[in-house]
VMD Tcl script that draws the C-alpha trace (Angstrom):
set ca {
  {-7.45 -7.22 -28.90}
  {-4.11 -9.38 -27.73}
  {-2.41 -8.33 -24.55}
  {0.44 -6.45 -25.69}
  {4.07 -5.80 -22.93}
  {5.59 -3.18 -23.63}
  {9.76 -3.36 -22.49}
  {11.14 -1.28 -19.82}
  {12.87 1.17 -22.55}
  {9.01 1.12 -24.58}
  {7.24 2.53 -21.58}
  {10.04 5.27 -20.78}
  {9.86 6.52 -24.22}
  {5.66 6.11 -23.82}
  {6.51 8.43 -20.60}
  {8.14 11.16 -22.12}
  {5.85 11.21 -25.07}
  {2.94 11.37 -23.25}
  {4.74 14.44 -20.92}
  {5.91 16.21 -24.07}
  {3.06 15.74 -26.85}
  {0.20 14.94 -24.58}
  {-1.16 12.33 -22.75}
  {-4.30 11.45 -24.51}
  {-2.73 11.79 -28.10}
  {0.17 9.61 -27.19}
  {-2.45 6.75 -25.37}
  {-4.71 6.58 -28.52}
  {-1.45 6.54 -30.99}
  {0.50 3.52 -29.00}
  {-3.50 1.94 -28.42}
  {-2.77 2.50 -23.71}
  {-5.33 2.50 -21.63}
  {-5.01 5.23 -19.33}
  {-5.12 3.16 -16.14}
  {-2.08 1.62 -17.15}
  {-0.54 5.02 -18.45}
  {-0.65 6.13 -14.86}
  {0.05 3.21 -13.37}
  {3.06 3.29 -14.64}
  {3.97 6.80 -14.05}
  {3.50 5.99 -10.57}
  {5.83 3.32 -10.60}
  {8.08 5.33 -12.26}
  {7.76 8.36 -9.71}
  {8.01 5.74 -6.65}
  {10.62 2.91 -7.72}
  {12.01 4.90 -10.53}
  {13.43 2.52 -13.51}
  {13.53 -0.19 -11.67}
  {9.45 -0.47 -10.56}
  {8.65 -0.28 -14.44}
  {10.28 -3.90 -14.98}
  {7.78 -6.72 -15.52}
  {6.38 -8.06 -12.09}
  {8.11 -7.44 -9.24}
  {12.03 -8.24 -7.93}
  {12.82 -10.28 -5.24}
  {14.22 -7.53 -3.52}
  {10.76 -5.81 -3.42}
  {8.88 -9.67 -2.56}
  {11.16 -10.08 0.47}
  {10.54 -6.46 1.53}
  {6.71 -6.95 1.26}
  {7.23 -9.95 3.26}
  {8.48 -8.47 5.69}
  {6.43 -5.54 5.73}
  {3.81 -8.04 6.14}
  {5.05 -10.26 9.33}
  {5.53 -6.34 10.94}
  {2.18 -5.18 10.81}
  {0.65 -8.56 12.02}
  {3.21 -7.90 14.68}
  {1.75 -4.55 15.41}
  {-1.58 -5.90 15.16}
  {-1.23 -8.23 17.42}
  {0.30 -5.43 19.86}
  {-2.59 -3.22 19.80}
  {-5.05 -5.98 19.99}
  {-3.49 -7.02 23.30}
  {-3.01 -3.16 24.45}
  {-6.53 -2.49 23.80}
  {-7.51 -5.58 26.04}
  {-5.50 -4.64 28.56}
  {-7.37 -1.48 28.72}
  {-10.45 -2.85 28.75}
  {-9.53 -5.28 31.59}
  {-8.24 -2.38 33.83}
  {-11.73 -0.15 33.19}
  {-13.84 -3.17 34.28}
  {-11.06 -3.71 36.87}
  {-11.98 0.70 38.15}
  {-15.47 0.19 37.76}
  {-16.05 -2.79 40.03}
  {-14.04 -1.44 42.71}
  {-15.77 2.16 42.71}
  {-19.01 -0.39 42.94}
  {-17.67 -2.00 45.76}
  {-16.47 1.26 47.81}
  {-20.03 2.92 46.69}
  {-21.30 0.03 48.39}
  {-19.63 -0.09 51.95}
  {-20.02 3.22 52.35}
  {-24.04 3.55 51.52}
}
mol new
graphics top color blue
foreach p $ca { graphics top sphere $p radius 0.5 }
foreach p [lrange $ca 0 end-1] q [lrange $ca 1 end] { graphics top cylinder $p $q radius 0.2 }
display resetview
């Protein structure tokens, strides 16, 4: 079986078929797996007419990007928060040891 795209106006019309006559009826007609039926449905319901263009825009590619660079950020934030942490509890414990100490 040949890979088959479908254009943007195909899979809106798939859509609304599928949501009017039935999902499985209109997937074995048009020869759609489901995966993709719902896959793109949820593009639909999340990016609207836009998400169900071929690939992705460079719009969404630069946002992704910079989605990206933020959580490394964030990362990076938590990594050194949780260190610091860490530091001061070894930082409490030694000097309890050391008072527990003198005063034994």
């Amino acid at each position: 079986m040949s890979k088959r795209t479908f254009t943007k106006q195909e899979k809106l019309s798939i859509l609304k078929e599928a949501s009017e006559q039935g999902v499985t009826k209109t997937l074995e007609k048009h020869g759609i797996f489901p995966a993709t039926y719902y896959s793109w449905k949820k593009k639909l319901e999340s990016m609207g007419e836009e998400g169900l263009d071929y690939g992705m825009t460079k719009a969404h590619l630069k946002r992704i990007r910079q989605l990206e660079k933020e959580n490394l950020l964030l990362k990076q934030i938590v990594a050194e928060k949780e260190l610091e942490s860490k530091l001061k509890d070894e930082l409490i414990k030694k000097k309890y040891a050391l008072q527990k100490k003198r005063n034994s």
